[in-house]
C-alpha positions, 0 to 999 in steps of 0.5 A, spaced: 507 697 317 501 696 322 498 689 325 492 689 329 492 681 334 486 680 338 486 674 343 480 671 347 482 669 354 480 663 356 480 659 363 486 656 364 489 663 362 485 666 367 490 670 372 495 671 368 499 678 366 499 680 359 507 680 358 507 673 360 500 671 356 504 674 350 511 671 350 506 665 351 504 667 344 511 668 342 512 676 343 520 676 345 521 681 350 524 686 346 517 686 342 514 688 349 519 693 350 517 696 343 510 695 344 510 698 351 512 705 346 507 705 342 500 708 344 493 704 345 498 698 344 495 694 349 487 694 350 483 689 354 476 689 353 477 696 350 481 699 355 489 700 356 492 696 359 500 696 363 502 689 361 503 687 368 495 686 368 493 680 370 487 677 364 481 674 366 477 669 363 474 672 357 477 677 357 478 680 349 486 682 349 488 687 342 494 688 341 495 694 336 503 694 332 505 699 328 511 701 325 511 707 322 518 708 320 522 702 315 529 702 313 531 709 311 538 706 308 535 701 303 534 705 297 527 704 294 528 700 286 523 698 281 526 692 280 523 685 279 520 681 285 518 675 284 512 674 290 509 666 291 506 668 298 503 674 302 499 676 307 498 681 314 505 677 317 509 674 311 512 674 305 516 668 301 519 670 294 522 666 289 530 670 289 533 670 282 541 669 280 545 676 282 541 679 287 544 680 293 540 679 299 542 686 302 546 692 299 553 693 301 559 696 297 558 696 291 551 694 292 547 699 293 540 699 288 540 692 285 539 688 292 533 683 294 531 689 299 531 695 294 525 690 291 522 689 297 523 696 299 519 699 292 514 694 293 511 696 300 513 704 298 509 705 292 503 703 296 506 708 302 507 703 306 513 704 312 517 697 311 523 695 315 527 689 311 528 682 315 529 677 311 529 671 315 533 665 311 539 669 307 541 666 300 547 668 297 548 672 291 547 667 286 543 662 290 536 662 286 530 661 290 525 661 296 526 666 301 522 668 307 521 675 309 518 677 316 514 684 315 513 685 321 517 684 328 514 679 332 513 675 325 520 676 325 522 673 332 518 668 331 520 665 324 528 667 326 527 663 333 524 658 328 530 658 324 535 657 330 533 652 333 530 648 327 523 646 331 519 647 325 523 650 319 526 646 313 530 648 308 530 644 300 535 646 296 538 643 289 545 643 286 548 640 281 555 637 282 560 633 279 558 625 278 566 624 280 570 627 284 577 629 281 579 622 284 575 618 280 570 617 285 563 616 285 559 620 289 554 615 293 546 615 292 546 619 299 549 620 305 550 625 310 557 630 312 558 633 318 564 636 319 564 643 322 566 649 318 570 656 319 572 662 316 577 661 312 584 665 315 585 672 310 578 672 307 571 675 310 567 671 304 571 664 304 569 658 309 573 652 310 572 646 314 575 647 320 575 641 325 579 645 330 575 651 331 569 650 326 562 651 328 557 644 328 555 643 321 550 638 318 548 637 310 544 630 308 543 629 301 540 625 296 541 624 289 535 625 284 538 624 278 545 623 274 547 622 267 555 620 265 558 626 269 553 630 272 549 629 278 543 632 280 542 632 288 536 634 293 540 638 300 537 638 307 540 642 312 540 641 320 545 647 321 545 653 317 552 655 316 555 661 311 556 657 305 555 651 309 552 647 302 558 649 298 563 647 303 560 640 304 561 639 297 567 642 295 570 638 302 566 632 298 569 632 292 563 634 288 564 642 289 558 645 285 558 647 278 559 654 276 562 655 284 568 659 283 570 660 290 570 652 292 572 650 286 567 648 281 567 647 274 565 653 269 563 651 262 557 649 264 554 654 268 556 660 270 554 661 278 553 656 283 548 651 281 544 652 287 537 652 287 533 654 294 527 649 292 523 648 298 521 652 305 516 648 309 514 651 317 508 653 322 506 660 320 508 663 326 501 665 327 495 661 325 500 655 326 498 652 320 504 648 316 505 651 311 510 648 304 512 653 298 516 650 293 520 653 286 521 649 280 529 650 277 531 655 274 532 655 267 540 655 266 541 650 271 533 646 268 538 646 261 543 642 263 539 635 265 535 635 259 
């Protein structure tokens, strides 16, 4: 993958070295490193450049990345690949059910990743995977894809701190707990959630030793036993949506793992519906969204 960045120094910029120029632009210090590898990488006004260098005002600064191997344990796979954005720095697709994310055991040629890999292979393009909000299994939906590093850092940073990243979700639920209860309109669940002792898949919320973890939901619609709810994250925990829940009392239908109920629907009925963040380049705010997939759109018909 190669991407060619050019920059126009302006004069409150004048007299500053170009490492620090560019992690002002967000380059990490590791993309640094990795440029400083790779010939011709830093050009100002067409000549190379140490990043010690100190720019002036006017000056053009180039940065020319170019990765030429991708991820050689991801094998390349014909399979379908829903694609809802592209361009020279981000990929955002729409994730069926039963797709992993990555291979792993057992999942070696039937992954997001083996999709994506076959997508840039076939037009002879090295590509490394980085998918930057990681979906479970059987959550469908919007993802983002980092095609390159420095997009990569940027987006993942993003994520961290949740400066200007926002995740939508969708989920079916039960109306009322075992207990008879009904759950509320909206309302917000912070408790902490940890790994389940034992499992390597399974959280649980642990008050003791759990990381901080903070769902707001809302109801979008109900009928006499099934509620349909919009999630918002502030925290991005393994399963956190599903454990929330489950703890709740309303675990998600089809979730097996947490409890949920399996007549209706035969995975969890989560939906990644809505992406909204600043494009790590052009700064523009940017929104995607996906519409319900057709088995859980079939129960609240």
């Amino acid at each position: 993958m190669e991407r060619t960045f050019v920059y126009t120094i302006s004069h409150k910029e004048h007299d500053t070295p170009i490492g620090l120029y560019l992690k002002s632009m967000g380059f990490s210090a590791s993309n640094l490193t990795a440029l400083k590898k790779m010939p011709e990488s830093i050009l100002v006004n067409g000549r190379w450049e140490y990043m010690t260098y100190r720019l002036s005002e006017g000056d053009t600064l180039l940065v020319r990345l170019s990765e030429t191997s991708g991820s050689p344990h991801i094998v390349p796979v014909p399979l379908p690949l829903s694609i809802v954005y592209e361009d020279e720095d981000i990929l955002i697709v729409s994730k069926a059910a039963d797709t992993p994310i990555h291979p792993s055991q057992n999942n070696y040629t039937n992954t997001l990743a083996n999709a994506v890999m076959y997508h840039y292979s076939s037009q002879g393009i090295p590509f490394t995977f980085r998918c930057i909000n990681r979906l479970d299994r059987d959550t469908t939906g919007l993802t983002i894809i980092a095609k390159h590093m420095i997009s990569a850092g940027i987006l993942s940073r993003s994520l961290a701190k949740r400066s200007s990243l926002s995740r939508e979700y969708m989920a079916l639920v039960p109306r009322f707990s075992v207990c008879g209860a009904q759950l509320p309109d909206a309302g917000v669940i912070r408790e902490p959630i940890g790994r389940k002792p034992g499992s390597t898949i399974e959280r649980f919320v642990d008050p003791m030793r759990g990381e901080n973890a903070v769902t707001h939901y809302r109801k979008l619609w109900q009928n006499e036993d099934t509620a349909l709810l919009s999630l918002r994250l502030e925290t991005g925990r393994t399963h956190q949506i599903r454990v929330h829940m489950a703890y709740a009392g309303h675990p998600l239908l089809g979730d097996s793992l947490y409890g949920g109920d399996l007549q209706k629907i035969r995975r969890q009925a989560l939906h990644s519906c809505r992406l909204s963040f600043h494009h790590p380049f052009t700064k523009e705010s940017l929104t995607f969204t996906a519409p319900l997939p057709e088995d859980m759109k079939r129960l609240i018909l």
